[in-house]
N, C-alpha and C positions, 0 to 999 in steps of 0.2 A: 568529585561531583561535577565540574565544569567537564569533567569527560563524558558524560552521562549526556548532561545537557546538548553537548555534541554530537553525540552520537544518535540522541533524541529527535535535532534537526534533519539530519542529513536522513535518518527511516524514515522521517514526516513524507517526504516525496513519496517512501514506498506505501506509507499509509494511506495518501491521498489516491494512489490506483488504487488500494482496495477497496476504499470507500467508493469510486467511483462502479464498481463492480456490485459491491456488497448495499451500497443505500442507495445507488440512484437507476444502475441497471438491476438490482433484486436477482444478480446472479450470485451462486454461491462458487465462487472460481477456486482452484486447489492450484491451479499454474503456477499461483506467486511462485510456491517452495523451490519450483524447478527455473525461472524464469528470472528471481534474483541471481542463482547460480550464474544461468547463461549470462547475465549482463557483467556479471566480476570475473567469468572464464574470458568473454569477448574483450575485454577492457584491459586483462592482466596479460592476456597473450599478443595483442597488438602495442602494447607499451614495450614487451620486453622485444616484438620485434621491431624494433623504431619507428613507429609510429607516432605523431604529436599525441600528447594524453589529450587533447581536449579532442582529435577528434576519434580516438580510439573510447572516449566515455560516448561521446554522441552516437558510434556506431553500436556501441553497450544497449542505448536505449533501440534501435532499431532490431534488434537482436529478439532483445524484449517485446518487443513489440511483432513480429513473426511470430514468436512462441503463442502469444494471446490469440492473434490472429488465426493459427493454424485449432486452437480451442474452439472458437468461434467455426470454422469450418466444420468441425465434428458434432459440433450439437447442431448448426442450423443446418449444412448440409447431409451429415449423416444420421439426425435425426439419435443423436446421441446423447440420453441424458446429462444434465448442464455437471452433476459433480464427477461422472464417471469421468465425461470426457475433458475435465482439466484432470483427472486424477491419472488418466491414460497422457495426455501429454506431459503430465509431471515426471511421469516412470519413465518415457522416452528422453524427455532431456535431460532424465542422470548418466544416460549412455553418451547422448550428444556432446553435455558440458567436460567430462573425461575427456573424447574423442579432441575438441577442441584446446583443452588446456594439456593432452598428453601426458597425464598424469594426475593424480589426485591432489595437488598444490603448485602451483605457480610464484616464487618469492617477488617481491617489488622492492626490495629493501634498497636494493642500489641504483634503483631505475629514479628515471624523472616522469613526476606525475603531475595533475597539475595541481596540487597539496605541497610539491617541492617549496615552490616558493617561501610558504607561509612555517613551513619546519626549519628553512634553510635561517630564515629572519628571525626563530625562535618565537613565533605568534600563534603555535597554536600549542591549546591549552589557557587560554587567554582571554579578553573581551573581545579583539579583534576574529579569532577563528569562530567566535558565539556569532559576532555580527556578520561575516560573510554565510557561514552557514545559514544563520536565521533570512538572510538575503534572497539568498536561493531557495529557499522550504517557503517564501513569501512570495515571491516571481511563479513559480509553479502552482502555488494557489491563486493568485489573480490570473492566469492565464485559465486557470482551471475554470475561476469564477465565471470571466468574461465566455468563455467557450458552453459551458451551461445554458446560457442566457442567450445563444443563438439560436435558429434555425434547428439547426443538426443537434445544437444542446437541449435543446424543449425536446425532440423528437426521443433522442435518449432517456429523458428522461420521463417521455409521455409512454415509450414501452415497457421502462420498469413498474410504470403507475398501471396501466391498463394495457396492454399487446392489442389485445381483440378490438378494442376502441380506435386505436392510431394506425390500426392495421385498415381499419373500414377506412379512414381517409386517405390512402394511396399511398401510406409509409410501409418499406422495406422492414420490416422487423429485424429477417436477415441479415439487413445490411448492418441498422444502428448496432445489432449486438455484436457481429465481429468487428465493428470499428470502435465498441466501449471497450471490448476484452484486447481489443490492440492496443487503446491507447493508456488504458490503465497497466498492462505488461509492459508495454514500453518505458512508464513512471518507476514501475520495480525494475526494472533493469537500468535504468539510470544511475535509481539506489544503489545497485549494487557493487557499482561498478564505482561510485565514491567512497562507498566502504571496502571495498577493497585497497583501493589507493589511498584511504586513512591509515586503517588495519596494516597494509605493508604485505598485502597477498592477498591470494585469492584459493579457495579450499572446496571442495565437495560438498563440501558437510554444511555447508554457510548457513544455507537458504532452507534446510530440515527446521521445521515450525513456525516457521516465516509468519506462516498466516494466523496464527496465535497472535502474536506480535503486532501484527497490520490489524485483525480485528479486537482487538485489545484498546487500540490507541482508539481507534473508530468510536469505540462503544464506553468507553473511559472519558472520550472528549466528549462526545456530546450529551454525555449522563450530567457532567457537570454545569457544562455551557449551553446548553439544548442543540435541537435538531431543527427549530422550525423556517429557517431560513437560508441558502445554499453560500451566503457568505458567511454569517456565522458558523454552521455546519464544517467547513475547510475550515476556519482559524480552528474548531474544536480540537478536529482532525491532528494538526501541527502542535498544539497544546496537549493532546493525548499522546502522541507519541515521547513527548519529552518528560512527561508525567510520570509514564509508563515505564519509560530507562531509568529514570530521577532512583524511580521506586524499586527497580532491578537494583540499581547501585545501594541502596539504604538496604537491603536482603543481604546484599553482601556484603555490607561492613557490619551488619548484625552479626556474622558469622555462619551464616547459613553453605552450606555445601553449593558450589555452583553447579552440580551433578541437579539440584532441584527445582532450578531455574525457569525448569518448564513448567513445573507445580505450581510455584510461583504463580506466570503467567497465565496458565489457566484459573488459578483462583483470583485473580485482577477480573477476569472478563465474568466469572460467576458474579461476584462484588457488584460489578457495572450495572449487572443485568437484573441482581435480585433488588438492590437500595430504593431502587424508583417504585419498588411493591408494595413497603415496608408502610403501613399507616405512617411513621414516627417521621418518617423521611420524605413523605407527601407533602409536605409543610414548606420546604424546601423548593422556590421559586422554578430553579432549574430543572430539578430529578421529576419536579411535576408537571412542569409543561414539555419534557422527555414524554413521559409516559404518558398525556393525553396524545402526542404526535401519535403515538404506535397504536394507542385506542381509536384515536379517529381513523386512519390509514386502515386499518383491522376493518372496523365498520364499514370505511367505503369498499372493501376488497371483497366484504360478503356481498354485500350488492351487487357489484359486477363480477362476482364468480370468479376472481383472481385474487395472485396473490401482490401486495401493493410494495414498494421501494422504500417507501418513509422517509421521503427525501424532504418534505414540510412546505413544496411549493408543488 
């Protein structure tokens, strides 16, 4: 279970770019799947070339972050619907992440990461590998929080609420979305490139239903904890994804096939999304003031002809 929980912090990162796509830019992005890949291709194959891990994870996230970016190029400058075109750069970087790792697995097992330490001391698996993880899934939500809250973060978040509105007062639509779909693909490519250097490699296959996983945690944290405020919102976010794994790992000591995992997952997000409907479960401080955010958000989106973020500020 402490591996769960582990595992639970270190997706929180990847969770928190989706959520930044998924509730606060109102994009429905398909990247993740191909742009965690890239960040554990970019990370496993600069480590095995001697590169320092820390700054072969840092260039993981920048990796990540081109991939979002070049999404962002296709819908706003090509004029390319928002799922085709993560679903068109998804299918490009399974050629890409190959190309880069020259092979469909890259091992880490002998390499120095910068997880070394904490295996080498026998800490993780432990209180101490929960507390640095949880340190860093922490660190990346208050940066997240403070970055909301600025200039460029209201503007982000004024285009997932209303475009046509933020557009009238001299804001770049264009710009904010390729810079939310950058900097949330830059978040999953960070992830992935720590879960690879947990995991001991780096594989092809990693990052197939990533987005399951990322909107899972999303929609599982804040069903429980609400949505109506962007600090509570990210702690949801970080509490949903360790939820999420907690509940992966209790499937599989039940004895379930890990072949069903993605069943699994998807009935986690069916769960999330039907409870807060439920009369019986209305009652319920949390699942109910979830599901007035998305009523009221819905109500303002008819009025102004759009469709809203739900982001709750």
């Amino acid at each position: 279970m402490i591996t769960a929980v582990e595992l639970g912090l270190i997706y929180a990162v990847m969770a928190l770019g989706v959520y930044l796509t998924f509730r606060i830019l109102n994009f429905p992005d398909l990247t993740v799947d191909g742009s965690f890949t890239t960040g554990a291709a970019t990370a496993a194959i600069l480590i095995t070339g001697g590169t320092d891990p820390l700054l072969a994870t840092l260039a993981a996230g920048v990796a990540g972050l081109a991939a979002g970016v070049v999404t962002g190029l296709l819908h706003t400058k090509g004029g390319i619907n928002p799922l085709l075109a993560g679903i068109l750069t998804q299918i490009g970087l399974y050629s890409i992440n190959l190309r880069i790792m020259g092979g469909a697995n890259v091992p880490l097992l002998r390499e120095e990461t910068v997880l070394t330490p904490l295996r080498e001391a026998g800490l993780l698996g432990g209180a101490a590998s929960i507390a640095l993880f949880g340190a860093i899934a922490l660190v990346v939500k208050l940066v997240l929080d403070w970055f909301l809250h600025t200039d460029v973060g209201l503007a982000l978040q004024a285009t997932g609420d209303n475009e046509a509105m933020i557009r009238s007062f001299g804001v770049s639509t264009d710009r904010t979305k390729i810079l939310g779909l950058g900097l949330s693909n830059g978040l999953v490519g960070l992830s992935g490139a720590l879960i690879a250097q947990y995991q001991g490699f780096a594989d092809i296959s990693m990052g197939i239903g990533l987005i399951i996983a990322g909107l899972a945690s999303v929609i599982l944290g804040q069903a429980i904890l609400g949505a109506r405020l962007i600090v509570i919102s990210t702690f949801a976010v970080v509490a949903g994804s360790v939820l999420y794994r907690v509940a992966i790992q209790i499937a599989l000591e039940a004895g379930l096939d890990p072949n069903d995992m993605k069943l699994v997952s998807a009935v986690l997000v069916v769960i999330a999304l039907v409870l807060p409907q439920w009369k019986v479960f209305r009652r319920i401080p949390t699942l109910r003031s979830f599901r007035r955010s998305q009523a009221a958000a819905a109500s303002t989106a008819d009025a102004a002809g759009v469709v809203p973020s739900r982001t709750g500020e």
